[in-house]
C-alpha positions in Angstrom: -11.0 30.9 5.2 -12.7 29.2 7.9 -11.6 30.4 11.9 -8.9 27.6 13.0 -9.6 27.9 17.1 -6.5 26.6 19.2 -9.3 25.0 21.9 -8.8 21.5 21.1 -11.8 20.7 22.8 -14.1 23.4 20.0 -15.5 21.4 17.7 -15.9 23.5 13.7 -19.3 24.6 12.8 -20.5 22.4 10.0 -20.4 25.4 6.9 -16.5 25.5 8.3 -15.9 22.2 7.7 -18.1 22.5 4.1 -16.1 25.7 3.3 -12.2 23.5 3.3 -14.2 20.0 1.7 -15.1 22.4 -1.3 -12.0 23.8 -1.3 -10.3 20.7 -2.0 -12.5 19.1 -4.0 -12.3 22.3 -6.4 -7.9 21.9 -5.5 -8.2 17.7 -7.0 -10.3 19.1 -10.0 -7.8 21.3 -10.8 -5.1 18.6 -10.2 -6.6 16.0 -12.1 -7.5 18.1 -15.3 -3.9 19.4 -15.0 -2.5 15.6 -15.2 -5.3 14.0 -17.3 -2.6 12.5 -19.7 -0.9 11.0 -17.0 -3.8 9.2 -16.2 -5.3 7.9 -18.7 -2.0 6.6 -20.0 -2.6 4.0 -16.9 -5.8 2.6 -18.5 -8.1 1.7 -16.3 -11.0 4.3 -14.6 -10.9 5.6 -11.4 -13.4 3.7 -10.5 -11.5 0.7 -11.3 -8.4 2.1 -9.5 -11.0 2.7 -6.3 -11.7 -1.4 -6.7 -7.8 -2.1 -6.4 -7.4 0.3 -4.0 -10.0 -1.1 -1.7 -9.4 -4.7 -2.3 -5.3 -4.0 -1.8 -5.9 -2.2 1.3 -7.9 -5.4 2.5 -5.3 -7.9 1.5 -9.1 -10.0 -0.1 -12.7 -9.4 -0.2 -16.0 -11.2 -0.5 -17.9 -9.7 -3.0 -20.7 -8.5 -0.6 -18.3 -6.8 1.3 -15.9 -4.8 -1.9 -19.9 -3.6 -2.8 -20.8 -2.1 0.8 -17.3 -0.5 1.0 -17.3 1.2 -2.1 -21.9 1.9 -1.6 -22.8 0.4 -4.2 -24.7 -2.6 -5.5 -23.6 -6.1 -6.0 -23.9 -6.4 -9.6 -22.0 -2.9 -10.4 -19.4 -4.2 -8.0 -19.0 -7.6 -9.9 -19.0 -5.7 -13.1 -15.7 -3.5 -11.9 -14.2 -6.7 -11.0 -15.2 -8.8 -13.8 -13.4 -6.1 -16.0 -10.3 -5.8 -13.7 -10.1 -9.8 -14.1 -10.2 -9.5 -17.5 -7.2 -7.5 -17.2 -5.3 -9.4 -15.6 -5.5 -7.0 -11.9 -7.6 -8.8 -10.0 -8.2 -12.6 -9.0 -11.8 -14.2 -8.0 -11.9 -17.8 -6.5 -14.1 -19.2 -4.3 -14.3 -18.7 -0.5 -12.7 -21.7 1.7 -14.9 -20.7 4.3 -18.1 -20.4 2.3 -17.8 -21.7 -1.3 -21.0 -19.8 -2.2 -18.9 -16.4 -1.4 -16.9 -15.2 -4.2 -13.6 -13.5 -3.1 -11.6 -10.8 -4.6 -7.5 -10.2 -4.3 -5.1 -8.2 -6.5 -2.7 -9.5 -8.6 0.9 -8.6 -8.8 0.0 -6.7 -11.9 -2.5 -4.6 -9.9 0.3 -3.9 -6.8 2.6 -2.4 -9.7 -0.3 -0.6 -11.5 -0.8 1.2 -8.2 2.6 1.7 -7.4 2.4 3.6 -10.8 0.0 5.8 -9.6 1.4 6.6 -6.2 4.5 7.5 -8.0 2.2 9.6 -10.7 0.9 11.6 -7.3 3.9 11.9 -5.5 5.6 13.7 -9.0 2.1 16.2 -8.9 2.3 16.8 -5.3 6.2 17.2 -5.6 5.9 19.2 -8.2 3.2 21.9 -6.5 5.2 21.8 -3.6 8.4 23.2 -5.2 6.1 26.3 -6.1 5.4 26.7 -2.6 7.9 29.4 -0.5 9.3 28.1 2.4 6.7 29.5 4.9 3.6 28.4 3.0 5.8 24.8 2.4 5.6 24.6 6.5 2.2 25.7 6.7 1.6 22.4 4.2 3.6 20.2 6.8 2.1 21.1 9.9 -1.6 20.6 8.0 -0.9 17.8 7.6 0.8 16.7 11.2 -2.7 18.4 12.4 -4.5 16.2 9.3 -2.8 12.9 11.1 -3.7 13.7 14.6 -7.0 13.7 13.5 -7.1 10.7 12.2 -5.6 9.1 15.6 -8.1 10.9 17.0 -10.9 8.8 14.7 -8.9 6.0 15.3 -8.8 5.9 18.8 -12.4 6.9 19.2 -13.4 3.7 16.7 -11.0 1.4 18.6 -13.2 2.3 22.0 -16.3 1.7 20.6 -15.0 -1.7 19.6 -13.8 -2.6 22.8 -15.8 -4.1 25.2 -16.6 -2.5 28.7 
């Protein structure tokens, strides 16, 4: 297990930080090939549910933008979303602004869809939980306090480089 320093101010060696990202990558493997059925009964491929996830998150998106966030190239990108228009998740129309854009934005369907699979990962993480005793149950709540002060922490640091001097 990788040394946790209290120094706020120490920054984790890179093999430290390698160490815990294989660790739960190996932790969602297990997951996911323990809930599989759950899954697939949803019916579209994580890949898909990445699109609606990203385009949800952004409220819309031109094309050329839903293809940089998820790195990769335009036509894979408009091949996810052709598919998720097909069924009935996501909506393309043209861009007010720029009617040469294409724009992305989830459909009802799609909001529902993903609030099937939050609910799907809240019953998994509910359930591993429950197998948890108390002390390791508030080691998993202060990880992730720490977890979200980290995130403020990127947060703040992104919001100063985006604010002029």
């Amino acid at each position: 297990m990788p040394n946790i320093s209290p120094d706020t101010n120490a920054q984790p060696t890179p093999d430290a930080v390698d160490a815990v990202v294989e660790r739960y990558e190996a932790l969602m493997h297990r997951l996911i090939e323990g809930h599989a059925p759950d899954f697939t009964e949803v019916g579209i491929t994580m890949a898909q549910a990445k699109v609606l996830y990203v385009v949800m998150a952004a409220g819309e998106l031109r094309m050329s933008e839903l293809a940089a966030r998820l790195g990769i190239g335009s036509s894979s990108a408009s091949g996810l979303a052709d598919r998720l228009v097909e069924l009935g998740l996501l909506v393309r129309h043209d861009d007010p602004a720029d009617r040469r854009q294409v724009v992305v934005t989830t459909t009802p369907e799609a909001t529902a869809l993903m609030e099937r699979f939050r609910e799907l990962n809240q019953r998994q993480l509910r359930e591993l939980l429950t197998r948890l005793d108390p002390d390791e149950l508030d080691i998993v709540d202060r990880s992730l306090e720490v977890l979200g002060r980290a995130i403020d922490r990127s947060n703040t640091s992104t919001d100063q480089r985006e604010t002029p001097s």
